[in-house]
C-alpha positions as CSV (number, residue, x, y, z in Angstrom):
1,X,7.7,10.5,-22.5
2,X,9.5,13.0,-20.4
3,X,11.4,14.3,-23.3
4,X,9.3,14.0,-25.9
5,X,6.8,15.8,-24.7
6,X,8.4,18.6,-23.1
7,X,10.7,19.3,-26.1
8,X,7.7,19.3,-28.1
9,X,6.3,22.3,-25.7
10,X,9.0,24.2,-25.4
11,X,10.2,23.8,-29.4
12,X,7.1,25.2,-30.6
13,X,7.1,28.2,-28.0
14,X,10.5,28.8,-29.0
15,X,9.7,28.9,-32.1
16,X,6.4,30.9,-31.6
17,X,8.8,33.4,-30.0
18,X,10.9,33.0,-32.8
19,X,13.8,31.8,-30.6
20,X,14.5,28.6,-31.7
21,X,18.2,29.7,-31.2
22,X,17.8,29.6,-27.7
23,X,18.5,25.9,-27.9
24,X,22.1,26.3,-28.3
25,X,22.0,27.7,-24.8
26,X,20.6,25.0,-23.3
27,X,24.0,23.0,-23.7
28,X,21.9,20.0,-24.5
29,X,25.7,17.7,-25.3
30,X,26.7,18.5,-21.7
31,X,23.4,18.3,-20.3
32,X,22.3,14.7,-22.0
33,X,26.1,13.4,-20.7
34,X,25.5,14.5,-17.2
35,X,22.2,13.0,-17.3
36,X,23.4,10.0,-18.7
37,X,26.3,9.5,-16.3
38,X,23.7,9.8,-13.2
39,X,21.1,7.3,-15.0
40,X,22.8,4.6,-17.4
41,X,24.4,2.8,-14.7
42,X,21.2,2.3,-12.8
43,X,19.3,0.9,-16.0
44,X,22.9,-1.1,-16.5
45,X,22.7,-2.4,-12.7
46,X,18.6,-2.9,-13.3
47,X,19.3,-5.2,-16.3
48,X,22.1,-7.1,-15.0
49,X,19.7,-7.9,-11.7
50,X,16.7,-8.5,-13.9
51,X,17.2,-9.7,-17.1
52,X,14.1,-8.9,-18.5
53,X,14.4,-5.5,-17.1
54,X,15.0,-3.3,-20.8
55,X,12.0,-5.7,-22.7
56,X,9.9,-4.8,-20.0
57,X,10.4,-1.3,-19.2
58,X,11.5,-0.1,-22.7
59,X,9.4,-1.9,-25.3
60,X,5.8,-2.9,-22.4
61,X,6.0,0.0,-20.6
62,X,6.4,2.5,-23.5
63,X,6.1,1.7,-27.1
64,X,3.8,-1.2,-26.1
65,X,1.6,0.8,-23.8
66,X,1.3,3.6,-26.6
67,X,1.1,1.4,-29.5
68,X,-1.3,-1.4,-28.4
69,X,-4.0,-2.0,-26.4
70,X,-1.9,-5.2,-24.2
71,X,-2.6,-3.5,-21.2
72,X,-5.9,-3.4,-21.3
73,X,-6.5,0.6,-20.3
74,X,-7.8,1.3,-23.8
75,X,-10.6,4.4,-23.6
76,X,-12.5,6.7,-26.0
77,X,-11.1,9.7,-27.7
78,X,-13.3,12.0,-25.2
79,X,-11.7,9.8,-22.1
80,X,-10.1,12.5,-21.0
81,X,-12.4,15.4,-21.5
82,X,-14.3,14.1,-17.9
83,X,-10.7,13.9,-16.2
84,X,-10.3,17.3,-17.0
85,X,-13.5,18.5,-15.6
86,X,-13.3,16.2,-12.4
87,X,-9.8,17.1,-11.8
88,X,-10.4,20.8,-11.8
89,X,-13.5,21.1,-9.7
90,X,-15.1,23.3,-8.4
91,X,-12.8,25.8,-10.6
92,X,-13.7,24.3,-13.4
93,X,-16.0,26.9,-13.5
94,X,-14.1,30.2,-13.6
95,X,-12.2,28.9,-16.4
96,X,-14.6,30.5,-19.4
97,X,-14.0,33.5,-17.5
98,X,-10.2,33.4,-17.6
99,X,-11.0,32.6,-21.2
100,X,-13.5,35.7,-22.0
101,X,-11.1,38.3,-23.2
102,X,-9.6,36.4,-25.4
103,X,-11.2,37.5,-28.5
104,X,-11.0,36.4,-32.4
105,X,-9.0,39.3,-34.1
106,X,-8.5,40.1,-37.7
107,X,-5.9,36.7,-38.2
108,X,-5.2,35.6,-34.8
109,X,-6.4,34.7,-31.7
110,X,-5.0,36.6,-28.5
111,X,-3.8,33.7,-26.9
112,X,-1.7,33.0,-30.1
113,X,-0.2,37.1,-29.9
114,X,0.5,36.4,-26.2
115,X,3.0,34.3,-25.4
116,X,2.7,33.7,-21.8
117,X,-0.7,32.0,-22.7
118,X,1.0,30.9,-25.6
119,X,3.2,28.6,-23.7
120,X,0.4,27.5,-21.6
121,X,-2.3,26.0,-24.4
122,X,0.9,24.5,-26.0
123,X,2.0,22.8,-22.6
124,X,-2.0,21.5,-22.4
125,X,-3.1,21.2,-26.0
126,X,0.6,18.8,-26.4
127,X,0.3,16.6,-23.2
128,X,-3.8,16.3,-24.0
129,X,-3.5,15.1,-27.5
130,X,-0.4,12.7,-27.0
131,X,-2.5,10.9,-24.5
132,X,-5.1,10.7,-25.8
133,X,-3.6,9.0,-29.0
134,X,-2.2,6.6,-26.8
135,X,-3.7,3.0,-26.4
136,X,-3.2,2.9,-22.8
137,X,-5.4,5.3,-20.9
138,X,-5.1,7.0,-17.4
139,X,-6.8,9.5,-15.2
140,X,-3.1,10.3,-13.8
141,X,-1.1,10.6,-16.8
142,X,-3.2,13.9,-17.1
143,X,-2.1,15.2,-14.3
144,X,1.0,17.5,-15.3
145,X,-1.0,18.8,-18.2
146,X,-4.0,20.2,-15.6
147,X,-1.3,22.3,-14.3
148,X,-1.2,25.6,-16.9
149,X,-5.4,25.1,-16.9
150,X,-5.5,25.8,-13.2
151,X,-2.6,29.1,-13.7
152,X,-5.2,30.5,-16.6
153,X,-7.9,29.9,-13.5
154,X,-5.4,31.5,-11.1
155,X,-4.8,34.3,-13.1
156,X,-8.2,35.4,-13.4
157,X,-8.9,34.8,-9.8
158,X,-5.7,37.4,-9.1
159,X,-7.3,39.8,-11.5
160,X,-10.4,39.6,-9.0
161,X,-8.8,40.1,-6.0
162,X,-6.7,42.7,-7.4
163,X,-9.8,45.2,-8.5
164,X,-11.3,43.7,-11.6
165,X,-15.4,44.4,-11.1
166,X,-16.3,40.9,-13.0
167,X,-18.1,39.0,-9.7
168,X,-21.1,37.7,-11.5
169,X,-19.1,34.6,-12.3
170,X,-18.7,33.8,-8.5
171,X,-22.9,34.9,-8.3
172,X,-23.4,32.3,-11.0
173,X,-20.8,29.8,-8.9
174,X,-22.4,30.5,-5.8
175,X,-26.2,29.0,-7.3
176,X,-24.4,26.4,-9.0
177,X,-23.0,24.6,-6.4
178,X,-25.9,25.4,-3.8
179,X,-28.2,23.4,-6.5
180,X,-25.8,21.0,-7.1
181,X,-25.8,20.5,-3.0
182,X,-29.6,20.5,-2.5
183,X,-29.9,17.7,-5.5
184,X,-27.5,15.6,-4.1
185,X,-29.2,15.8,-0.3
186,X,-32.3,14.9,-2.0
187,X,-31.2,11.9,-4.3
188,X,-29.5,10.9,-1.3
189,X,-32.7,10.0,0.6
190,X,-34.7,9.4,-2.5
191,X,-32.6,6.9,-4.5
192,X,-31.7,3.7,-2.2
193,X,-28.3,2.7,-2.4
194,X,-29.7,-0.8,-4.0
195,X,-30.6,0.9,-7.5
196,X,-26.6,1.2,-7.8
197,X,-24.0,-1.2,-9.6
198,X,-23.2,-3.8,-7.5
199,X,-19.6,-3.4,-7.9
200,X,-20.2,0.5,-7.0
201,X,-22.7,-0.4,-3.9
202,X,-19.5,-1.5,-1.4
203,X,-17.7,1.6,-1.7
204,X,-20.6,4.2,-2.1
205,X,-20.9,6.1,0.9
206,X,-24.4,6.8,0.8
207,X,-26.5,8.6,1.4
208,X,-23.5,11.1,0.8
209,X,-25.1,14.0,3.0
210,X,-22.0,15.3,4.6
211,X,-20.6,15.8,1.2
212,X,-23.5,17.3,-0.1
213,X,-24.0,20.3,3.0
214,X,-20.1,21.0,2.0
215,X,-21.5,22.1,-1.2
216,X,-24.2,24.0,-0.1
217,X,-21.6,25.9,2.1
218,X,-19.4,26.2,-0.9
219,X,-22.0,28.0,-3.0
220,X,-23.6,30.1,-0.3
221,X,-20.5,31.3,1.9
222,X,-18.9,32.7,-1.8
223,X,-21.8,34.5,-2.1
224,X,-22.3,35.8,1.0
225,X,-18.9,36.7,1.2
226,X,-18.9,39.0,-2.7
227,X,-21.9,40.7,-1.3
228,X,-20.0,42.3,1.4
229,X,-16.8,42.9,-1.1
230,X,-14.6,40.8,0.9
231,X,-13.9,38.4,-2.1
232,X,-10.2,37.0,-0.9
233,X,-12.9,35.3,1.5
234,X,-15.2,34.1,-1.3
235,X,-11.8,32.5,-2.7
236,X,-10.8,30.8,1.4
237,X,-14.3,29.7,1.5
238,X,-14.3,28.0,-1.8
239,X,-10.7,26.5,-1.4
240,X,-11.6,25.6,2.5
241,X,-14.7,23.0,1.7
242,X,-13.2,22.1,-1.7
243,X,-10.0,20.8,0.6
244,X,-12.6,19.5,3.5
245,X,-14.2,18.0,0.5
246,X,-11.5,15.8,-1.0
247,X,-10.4,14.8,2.8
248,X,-14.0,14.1,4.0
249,X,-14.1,11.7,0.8
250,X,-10.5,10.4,0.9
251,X,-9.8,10.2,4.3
252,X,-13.5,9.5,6.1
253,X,-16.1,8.1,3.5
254,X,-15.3,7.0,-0.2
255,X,-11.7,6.2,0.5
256,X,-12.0,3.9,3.6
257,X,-14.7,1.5,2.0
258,X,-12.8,1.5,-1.0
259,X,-9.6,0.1,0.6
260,X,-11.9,-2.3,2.6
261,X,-13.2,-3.5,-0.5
262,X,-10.3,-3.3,-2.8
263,X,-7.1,-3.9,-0.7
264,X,-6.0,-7.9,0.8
265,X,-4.8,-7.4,3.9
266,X,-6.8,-10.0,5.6
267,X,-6.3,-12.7,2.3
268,X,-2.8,-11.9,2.1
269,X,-2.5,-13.1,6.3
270,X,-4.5,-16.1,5.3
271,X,-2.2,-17.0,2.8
272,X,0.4,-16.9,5.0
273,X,-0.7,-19.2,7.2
274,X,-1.3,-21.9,4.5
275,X,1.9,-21.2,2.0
276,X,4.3,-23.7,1.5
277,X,7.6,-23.0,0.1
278,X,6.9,-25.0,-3.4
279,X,3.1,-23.0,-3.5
280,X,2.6,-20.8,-6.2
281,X,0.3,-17.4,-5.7
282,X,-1.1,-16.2,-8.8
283,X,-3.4,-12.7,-8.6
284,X,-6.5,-11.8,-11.1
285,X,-7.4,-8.3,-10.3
286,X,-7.5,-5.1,-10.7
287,X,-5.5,-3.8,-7.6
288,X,-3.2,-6.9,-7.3
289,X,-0.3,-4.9,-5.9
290,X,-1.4,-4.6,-2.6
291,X,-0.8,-8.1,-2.6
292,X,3.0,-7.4,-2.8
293,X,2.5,-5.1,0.2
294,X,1.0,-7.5,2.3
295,X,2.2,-11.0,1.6
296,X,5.0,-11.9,4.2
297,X,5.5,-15.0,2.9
298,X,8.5,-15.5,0.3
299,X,6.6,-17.2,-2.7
300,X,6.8,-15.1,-5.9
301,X,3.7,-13.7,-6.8
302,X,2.3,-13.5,-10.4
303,X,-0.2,-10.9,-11.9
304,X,-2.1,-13.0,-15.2
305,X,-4.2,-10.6,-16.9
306,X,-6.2,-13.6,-18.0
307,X,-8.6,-16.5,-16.6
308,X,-7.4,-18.5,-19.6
309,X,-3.6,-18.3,-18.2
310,X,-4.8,-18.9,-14.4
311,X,-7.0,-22.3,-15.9
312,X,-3.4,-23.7,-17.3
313,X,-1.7,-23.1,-14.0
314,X,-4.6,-24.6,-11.9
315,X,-4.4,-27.9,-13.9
316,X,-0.9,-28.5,-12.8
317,X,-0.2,-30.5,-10.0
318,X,1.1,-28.4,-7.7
319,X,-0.9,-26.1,-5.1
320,X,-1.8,-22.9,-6.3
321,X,-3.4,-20.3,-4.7
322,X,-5.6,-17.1,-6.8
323,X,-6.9,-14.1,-5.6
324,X,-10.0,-13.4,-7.8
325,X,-11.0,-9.9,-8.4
326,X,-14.6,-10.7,-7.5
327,X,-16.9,-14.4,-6.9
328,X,-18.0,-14.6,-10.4
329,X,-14.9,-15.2,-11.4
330,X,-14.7,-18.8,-9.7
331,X,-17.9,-19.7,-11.9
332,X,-16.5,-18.5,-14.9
333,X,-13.1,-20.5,-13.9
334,X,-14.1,-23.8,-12.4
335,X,-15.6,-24.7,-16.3
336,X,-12.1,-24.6,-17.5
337,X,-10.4,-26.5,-14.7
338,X,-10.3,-30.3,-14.6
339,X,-10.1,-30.9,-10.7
340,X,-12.9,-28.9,-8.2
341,X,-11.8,-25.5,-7.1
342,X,-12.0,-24.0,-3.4
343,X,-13.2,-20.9,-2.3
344,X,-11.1,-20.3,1.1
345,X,-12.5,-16.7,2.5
346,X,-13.8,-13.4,1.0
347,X,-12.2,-9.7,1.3
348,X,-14.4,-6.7,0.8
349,X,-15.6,-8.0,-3.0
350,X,-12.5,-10.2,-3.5
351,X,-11.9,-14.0,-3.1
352,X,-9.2,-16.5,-2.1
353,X,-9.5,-20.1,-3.9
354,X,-7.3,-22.8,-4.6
355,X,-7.3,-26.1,-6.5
């Protein structure tokens, strides 16, 4: 992936540039040896450690997670259109406006004549449609390609603070965002947190009010701010409670319940206290690696992507212990396990049981 898609970018701006020849300069025989002589004897190392190492990483982790669906992260061919628009708010919204002069001409578009924006729809357009061909979806394999979006934002924003008269986009912002703010303040206190998924209820922090007052701020101070032609502060205003945002979500509300709902701390000390050295610790669920982090105890730790494969190990003899994802998953395991299963203690939505 980190070749192929790069070299795709950069050969077809080269050769929109008609450049290609530039790749001779590149010294790509020195550059691929050097490269080589720093990596191969890692992988070598890797492999002779774990000899399953080049199946897994080479053939699972690549043409496997491209090719098939084994992982289980399949998604629809608009998955990452959402991402997209998530990932870049609140400047989501200037982006039409960093698009507006680019006009149809005669054969061409601008962007195509231009080569600076060029390179950057190739960079997006390239990393956007290889992903989303893939079987294996991702909200953070997007992440590199949201990167020339967000310099076609930038660009227009410095053509703003630089002189360029076209405010009504941060006028239009400005209403946006305080409507946005009001509706979620009201559906706060109007929708109880009950009429929500269960699985969404644990880590909701609702009524989300503090969030929604930082986006009445961010669409009133923007505003306030154009009107009195200081518009580097619309731009600190808008990037101050976007930040106080994310942080206030991540850091205070959202993120905290999540981890207390998600992560196994307190299953992983439990298990501590009853593994023996023959146990075996098997882990159905979505964010099994934080039991890696937390487990002390030296028993190997297997991830089974199926309750089928956890019923086989359960109707062995020897002690195993699970860490379900969520209860119902002891009532649809029990039915395929001979002997009576045990729930030992609940984390957040998760469950410790054993046979």
């Amino acid at each position: 992936v980190a070749i192929i898609i790069p070299g795709f970018i950069f050969f077809f701006y080269l050769w929109k540039i008609k450049q290609l020849s530039r790749i001779k300069e590149m010294k790509l025989i020195p550059g691929i040896i050097i490269m080589a002589a720093l990596v191969v004897p890692w992988f070598v190392m890797a492999q002779i450690r774990l000899p399953w190492f080049f199946e897994f990483f080479f053939i699972r982790e690549h043409a496997e997670r491209f090719l098939t669906k084994v992982h289980h992260r399949s998604g629809p061919m608009y998955y990452y259109i959402p991402i997209v628009l998530i990932g870049l708010f609140p400047w989501i919204w200037f982006l039409p406006a960093a698009l507006k002069k680019i006009k149809i001409s005669d054969k061409l578009t601008s962007w195509w004549n231009d080569p600076s924006r060029f390179f950057v729809f190739t960079w997006f357009f390239v990393g956007f449609v290889f992903f989303t061909m893939a079987n294996s979806k991702l909200p953070s394999y997007l992440i590199p390609y949201i990167v020339p979006v967000t310099l076609l934002i930038a660009s227009w924003w410095d053509r703003i603070l630089s002189g360029d008269n076209d405010t009504q986009w941060i006028s239009s912002f400005s209403i946006i965002m305080t409507l946005f703010g009001f509706g979620l303040l009201v559906a706060g206190f109007a929708i109880p947190l009950s009429k929500f998924n269960p699985k969404i209820q644990p880590i909701l922090g609702w009524p989300m009010w503090q969030e929604a007052i930082l986006l009445i701020l961010m669409g009133i101070l923007p505003h306030v701010f154009s009107k009195m032609k200081k518009l580097s502060w619309s731009f600190a205003a808008i990037a101050i409670c976007n930040v106080s945002l994310m942080f206030h979500v991540a850091l205070y509300d959202e993120g905290p319940k999540a981890a207390a709902s998600h992560s196994t701390p307190a299953i992983c000390q439990k298990l501590d206290s009853l593994l023996q050295p023959d146990d075996t610790v098997l882990v159905y669920h979505e964010h099994h690696w934080s039991v890696s982090v937390y487990l002390q105890s030296k028993n190997p730790v297997e991830y089974i992507s199926t309750l089928e494969e956890i019923a086989v190990v359960l109707n062995q003899p020897r002690k195993t212990y699970v860490v379900l994802e969520e209860p119902d998953d002891l009532q649809k395991l029990q039915p395929q396990v001979s002997n009576p299963l045990h729930a030992i203690m609940n984390e957040g939505t998760q469950l410790l049981i054993s046979n």
